[in-house]
Each structure stands twice: as structure tokens, then as C-alpha cells.
N, C-alpha and C positions, 0 to 999 in steps of 0.2 A: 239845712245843715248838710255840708258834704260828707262824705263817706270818703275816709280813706281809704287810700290805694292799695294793695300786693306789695308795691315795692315801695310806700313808706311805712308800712306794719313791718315789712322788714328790718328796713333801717333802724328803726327803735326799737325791735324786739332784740334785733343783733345786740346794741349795749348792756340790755340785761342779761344777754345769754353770757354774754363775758364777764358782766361783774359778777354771776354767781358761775361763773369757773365749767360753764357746762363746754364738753369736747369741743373745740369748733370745727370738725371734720363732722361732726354726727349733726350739729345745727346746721353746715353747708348741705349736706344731703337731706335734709329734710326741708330746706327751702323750696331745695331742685324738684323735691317730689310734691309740693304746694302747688308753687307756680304753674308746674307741668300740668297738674291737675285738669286746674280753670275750676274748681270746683269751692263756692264759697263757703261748705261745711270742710274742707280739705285743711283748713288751716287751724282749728280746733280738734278736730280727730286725730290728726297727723303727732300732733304732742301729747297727743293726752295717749294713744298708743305709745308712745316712746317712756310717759311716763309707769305704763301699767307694765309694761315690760322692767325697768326699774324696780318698780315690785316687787314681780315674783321672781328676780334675781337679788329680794333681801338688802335694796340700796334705800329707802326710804326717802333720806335726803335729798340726793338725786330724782328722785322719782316726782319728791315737789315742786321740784323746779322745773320740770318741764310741765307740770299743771301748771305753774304759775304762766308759765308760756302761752299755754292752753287757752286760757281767760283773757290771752294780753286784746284790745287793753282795756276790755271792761268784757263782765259777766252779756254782750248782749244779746244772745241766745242761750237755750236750753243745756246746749253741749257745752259752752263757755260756763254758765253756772255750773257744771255738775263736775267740768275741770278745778275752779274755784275753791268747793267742798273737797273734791280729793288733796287737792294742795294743802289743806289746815290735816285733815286727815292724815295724809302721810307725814305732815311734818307733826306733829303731836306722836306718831309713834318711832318717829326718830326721837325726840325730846325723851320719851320715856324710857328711850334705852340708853341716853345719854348723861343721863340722872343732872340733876343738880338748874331745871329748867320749870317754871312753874308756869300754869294757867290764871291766869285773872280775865275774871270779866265784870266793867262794871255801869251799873243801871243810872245810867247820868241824865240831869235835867235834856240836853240837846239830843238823847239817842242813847242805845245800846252800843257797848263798847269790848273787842275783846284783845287782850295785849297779855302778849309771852314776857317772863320777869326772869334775871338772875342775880342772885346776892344783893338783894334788897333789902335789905337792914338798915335798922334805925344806926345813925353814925354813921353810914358810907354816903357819900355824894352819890345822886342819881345821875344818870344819862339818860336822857328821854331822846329815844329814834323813831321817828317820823317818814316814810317814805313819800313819794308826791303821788300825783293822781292816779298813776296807772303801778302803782309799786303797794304788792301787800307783805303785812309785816313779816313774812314764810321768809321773805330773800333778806334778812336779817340776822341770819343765826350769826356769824362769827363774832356777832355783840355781843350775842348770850354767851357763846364759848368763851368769849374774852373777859367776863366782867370779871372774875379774879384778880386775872391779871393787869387789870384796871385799877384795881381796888375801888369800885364803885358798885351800886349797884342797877343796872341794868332794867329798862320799860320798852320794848320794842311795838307800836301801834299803827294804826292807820290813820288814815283822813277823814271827815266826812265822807258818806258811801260809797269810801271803796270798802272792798272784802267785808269781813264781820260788823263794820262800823255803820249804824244803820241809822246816823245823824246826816239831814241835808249839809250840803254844802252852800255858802253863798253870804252873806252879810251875817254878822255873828258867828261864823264860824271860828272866829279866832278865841270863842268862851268854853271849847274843847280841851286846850291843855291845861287852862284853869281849873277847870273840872275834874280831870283827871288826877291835879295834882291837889283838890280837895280830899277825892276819894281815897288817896295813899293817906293823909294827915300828915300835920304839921312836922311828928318826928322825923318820919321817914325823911322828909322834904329838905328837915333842917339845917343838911350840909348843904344846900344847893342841889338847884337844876340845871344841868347841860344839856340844852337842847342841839340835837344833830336833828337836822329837818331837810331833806334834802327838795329843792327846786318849789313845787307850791307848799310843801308844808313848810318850808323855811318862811316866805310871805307870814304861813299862820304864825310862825314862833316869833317874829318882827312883830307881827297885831299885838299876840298877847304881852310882849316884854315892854309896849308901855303904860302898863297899867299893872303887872303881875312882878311887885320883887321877888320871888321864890326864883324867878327864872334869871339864872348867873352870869349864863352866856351862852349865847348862840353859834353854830355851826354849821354853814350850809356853800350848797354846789347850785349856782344857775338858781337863784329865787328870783321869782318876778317883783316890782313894788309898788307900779301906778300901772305904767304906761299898757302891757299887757291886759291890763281888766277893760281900760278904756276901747282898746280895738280889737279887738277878739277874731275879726276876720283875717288879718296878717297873720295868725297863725295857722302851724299844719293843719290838716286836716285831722289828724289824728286828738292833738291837743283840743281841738273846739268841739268835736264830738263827744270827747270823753267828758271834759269840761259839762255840756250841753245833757250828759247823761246824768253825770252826779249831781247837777243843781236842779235838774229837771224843767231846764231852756230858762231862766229865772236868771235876771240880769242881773250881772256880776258889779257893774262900772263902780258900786261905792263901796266896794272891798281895796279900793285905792288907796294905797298908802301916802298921803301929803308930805309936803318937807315941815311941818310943825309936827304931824305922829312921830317921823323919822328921830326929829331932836330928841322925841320924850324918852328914844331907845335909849338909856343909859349902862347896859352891860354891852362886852365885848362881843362885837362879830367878826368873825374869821369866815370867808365866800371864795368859794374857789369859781372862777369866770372863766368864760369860752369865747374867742374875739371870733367864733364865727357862728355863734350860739343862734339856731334857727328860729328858737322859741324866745330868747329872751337877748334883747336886744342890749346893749353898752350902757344906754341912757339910763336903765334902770339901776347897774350897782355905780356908777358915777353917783346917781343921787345919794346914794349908800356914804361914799364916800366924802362926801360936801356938809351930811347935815347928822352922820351917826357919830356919838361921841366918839368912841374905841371903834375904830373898821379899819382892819386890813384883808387881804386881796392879793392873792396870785392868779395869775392869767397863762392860759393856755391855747397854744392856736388851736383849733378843734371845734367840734361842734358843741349841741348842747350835753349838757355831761361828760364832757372832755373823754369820750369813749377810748381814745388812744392815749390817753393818760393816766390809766386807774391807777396804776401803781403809785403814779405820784401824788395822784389826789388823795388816797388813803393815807398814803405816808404826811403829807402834808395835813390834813385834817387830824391826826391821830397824835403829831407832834403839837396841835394847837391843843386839843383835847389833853391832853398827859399837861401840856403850860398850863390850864385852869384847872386841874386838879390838883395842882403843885408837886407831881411826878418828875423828877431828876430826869429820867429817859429821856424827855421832851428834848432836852440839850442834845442830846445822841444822835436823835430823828434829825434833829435841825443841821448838824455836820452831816448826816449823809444823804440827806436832801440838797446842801451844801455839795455835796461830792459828784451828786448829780447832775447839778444844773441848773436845780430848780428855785435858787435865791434870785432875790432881785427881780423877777417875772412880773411883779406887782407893786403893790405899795402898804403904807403905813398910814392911817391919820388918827389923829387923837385932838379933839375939842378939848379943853379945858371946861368944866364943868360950870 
């Protein structure tokens, strides 16, 4: 297994630094001071210092997220685990000063599980959010802040073994959100599940929705669907290690999603695509598109997780999200996404059932 580089732990650690809003003046100077190093503990201490500094200047939140940095992109030394713990750590004492954000953890056939909840009531539609391999659920808050004004209620969790989730990864894994959404019950459930899953955990909310009607529809950036499981070595180096860590080198190839599972998908997916996506290549949401009932698709030049598009990819996601919830806003998103640019990038298909 190779071991990635300084400068592609860079490269993807840069996208998370910006979807969760951290300086990027404070991320460029701490690359500078990584690199400068040459020192392989330099890139775990270096955040996790910036985070303890966050700290004790009382920012809690902040201070998460550079743990989260800390660990990227897997716990796989002592300092990266102990980054990992500080991150649920100081995010749990922002939550409590933030009121209105709840703990669950729960003891599931495939593994222990632990997921942040807001406005989860029996009668609200849920939104179940999923990060992918190297994303734990800490860099999710403004789901929690938002589920009001959702009017949903809110499930923010992981993957198999990433963070607290201490389920393998690998064949079966897609009997996670099933599970999870036994252990909420039937009430809670009963408006419907919206899965946001972004990149492999969208893959798991594709597994599970053709066998699981609870799940309404799906929502996802860069999921893989075959072709990825099959060749594991065209990808980064980053992806195959991390991969290689949470399944525990346990081959992946029949977590392949066919064009007969594809058909079984019968709820709406909405995929936001990267025409220069290093991890996941065209082939894969084509087939999306060929053999899923409801799939449409906006496309962005860019890499994987369209890093120079956030704006538009949440706006986009969040106008599709508020359309399956039956939220009026949705129309508003869509004229000023409309206003943007960002119509017409992609496409529509709809099978007839």
C-alpha cells in the first residue's frame, strides 16, 4: 500500500479546510510550517496545536476543526487518535453551549455507533448526513444549526470505522443505515428519510435504497458505483490507504453496485459531479444516469468535491433537499442558482417505473 504524499494530504486536507470555513491565511501558514518541517509527526501536532490554541481562546468549534485536520485522513498514529478524541470533545462542548443539539449513541448489530441529532421528532421528516471515508460527523454542525429551519429533523453520523463508528467497512456495509434507522423506530422515520451522503457514503445510501423504503431520497457529491471497488489502484494514494485502513486490506470488489441493483434504486437522486473528479471517474454517475429511475446531475469543472464550487454545490443540494421536503424556498434556491450560472450544467432522467 502506498503511503501518501505532503502534497496530496495537502490537496485534500485544503477542501475540508474550506468547507468548514477555517482562515485560509492560518491553513497556508501551517502547510508552510509542515512541509518546512520534513518531520512526519509535524503534520498531526501542527493542528492539533492550532486547535488547543482555539481552546483556551474559548472558540470550541474552531478548535474542532482543526482536530479534525489533525486526524485527516485516518486516526493512523497515537497523535492522530488523540487529535480525533479532542475533536468529538470540543465539539460536544460547543453543542452544549449551543443548546438545542443532542447525543445518541447506538449499540447496532454491525458495530457501535455515535451520531449528533437536532429536532428529531416524531412528524418531522429526517435528514440522515453521512460523510465519506476521511470526514467525521464534527464537520456537520450547520445541519444541526439548520434543522429548524429545515423543518426536519436532523441525524449527522459516520461510516463504518471512521471516528466513533466502530463497524468494518466492506461487503455489508450498506446494512448501517438500515440499522440506524431501526434504532430511531418506525415513528420517528415515518415522514421519510433524506439521505445526504456525500462521496462513499452516498455509494452506502445507493446499497441500502434498493431494498430499504424508509429511504425517500438520496443526495450526494462524487459517489463512486462499480467501477472504483473494481480497481482500487487508479486511485490516490490517499483514498486506497484510508480505504485499506477501515476495511482492514479486505477486498472491496463485490460492494459493486450492478445496472440491475442500480434499477432497484427507486427514490430520487440528486449528484453533484466533478468532470475532473481524480477519485471518481464519469463512468460511474453515467451509469447513475442510464439505469436510476429519478437522477439528475449537475456537473462542475473541478476536482473531486468540486472544492472551487462550494457555494454552489450547497446551494444546489439544499434547493434539491427543501424540493423533497416540499419547502416553497426550493423555487427561490433555484432562481438564484439560476442567477448564477448554475442551470443547465447537467442533466434530468426520469425512467418510467
Amino acid at each position: 500500500m502506498t503511503e501518501p504524499t505532503l502534497a496530496e494530504l495537502a490537496d485534500f486536507a485544503g477542501l475540508h479546510a474550506r468547507a468548514q470555513g477555517l482562515d485560509p491565511g492560518s491553513v497556508a501558514s501551517a502547510l508552510a510550517r509542515i512541509k518546512a518541517g520534513g518531520d512526519p509527526t509535524a503534520w498531526p501536532r501542527t493542528w492539533s496545536e492550532l486547535g488547543e490554541r482555539q481552546l483556551a481562546e474559548g472558540r470550541p468549534l474552531q478548535a474542532c476543526r482543526y482536530f479534525v485536520l489533525a486526524r485527516f485522513p485516518y486516526p493512523a498514529d497515537d497523535v492522530r487518535a488523540a487529535a480525533g478524541r479532542s475533536a468529538v470533545a470540543a465539539f460536544d462542548t460547543w453543542r452544549r453551549r449551543q443548546g438545542g443539539i443532542e447525543r445518541r449513541e447506538f449499540a447496532l448489530p454491525s458495530g457501535d455507533v455515535a451520531a449528533w441529532t437536532a429536532n428529531l421528532h416524531e412528524g418531522n421528516p429526517v435528514l440522515l448526513v453521512m460523510g465519506g471515508i476521511i470526514s467525521v460527523k464534527e464537520q456537520w454542525a450547520p445541519f444541526l444549526t439548520s434543522a429548524r429551519r429545515l423543518r426536519a429533523g436532523v441525524l449527522v453520523t459516520e461510516m463504518p470505522s471512521v471516528g466513533e463508528n466502530t463497524a468494518p467497512y466492506g461487503k455489508g456495509s450498506d446494512e448501517l443505515i438500515p440499522e440506524i434507522l431501526d434504532a430511531l423506530g418506525a415513528r420517528v422515520c415515518a415522514a421519510g428519510v433524506h439521505v445526504v451522503g456525500l462521496s462513499f457514503a452516498g455509494h452506502l445510501a445507493l446499497s441500502s435504497a434498493r431494498h430499504d423504503p424508509r429511504i425517500s431520497s438520496i443526495h450526494t457529491v462524487g459517489a463512486p458505483v462499480s467501477g472504483v471497488f473494481g480497481d482500487p489502484a487508479a486511485l490516490p494514494a490517499t483514498t486506497t490507504s484510508t480505504l485499506a485502513h477501515l476495511s482492514g486490506g479486505a477486498d472491496l470488489s463485490g460492494m459493486a453496485l450492478t445496472r440491475d441493483d442500480l434499477a432497484r434504486v427507486r427514490v430520487p437522486v440528486r449528484y453533484v459531479a466533478s468532470r475532473r473528479d481524480e477519485i471518481i471517474p464519469r463512468r460511474e454517475w453515467e451509469l447513475l444516469a442510464e439505469h436510476v429511475a429519478d437522477f439528475e446531475w449537475v456537473e462542475f469543472d473541478d476536482v473531486h468535491g468540486s472544492p472551487g464550487h462550494l457555494a454552489d454545490t450547497r446551494l444546489w443540494l439544499l434547493r434539491n433537499v427543501l424540493a423533497r421536503l416540499g419547502d416553497r424556498r426550493a423555487t427561490v434556491l433555484g432562481l438564484l442558482l439560476a442567477l448564477r450560472g448554475r442551470t443547465g450544467r447537467g442533466g434530468l432522467t426520469r425512467v418510467a417505473p
